[in-house]
N, C-alpha and C positions, 0 to 999 in steps of 0.2 A: 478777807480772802475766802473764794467760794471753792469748797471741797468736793469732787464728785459722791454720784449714791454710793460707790463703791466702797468710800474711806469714811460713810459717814455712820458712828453706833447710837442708839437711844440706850442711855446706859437704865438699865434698872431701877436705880438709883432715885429718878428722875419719876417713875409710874410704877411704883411698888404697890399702890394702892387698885390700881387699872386692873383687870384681867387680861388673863392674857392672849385671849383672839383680841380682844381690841386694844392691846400693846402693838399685835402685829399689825392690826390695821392703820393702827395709829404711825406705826414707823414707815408702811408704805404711803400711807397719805402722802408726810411731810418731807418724803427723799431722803429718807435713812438705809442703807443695804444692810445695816446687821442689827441684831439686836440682842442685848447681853442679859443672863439672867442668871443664878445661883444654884447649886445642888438640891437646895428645900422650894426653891421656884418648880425646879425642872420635878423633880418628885410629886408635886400637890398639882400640878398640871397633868402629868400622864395619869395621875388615879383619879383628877377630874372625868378621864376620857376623854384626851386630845395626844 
């Protein structure tokens, strides 16, 4: 079954190890519309400077 970009998530889970510009690039590449990440993701990225 093919799911539009719209219902499709790259869970965290999956690229924990990835940073995260190239998480999101990675999820636009591949026709992902959203992309999930955790409170200590979302934290160590904005004090990265994003």
């Amino acid at each position: 079954m093919k799911y539009p970009t719209e219902k499709r998530m790259l869970w965290l889970s999956q690229v924990r190890s990835v940073p995260y510009r190239q998480r999101v690039e990675l999820a636009a590449k591949n026709g992902f519309g959203w992309l999930s990440t955790s409170p200590m993701d979302y934290k160590n990225t904005r004090a990265g400077g994003l």
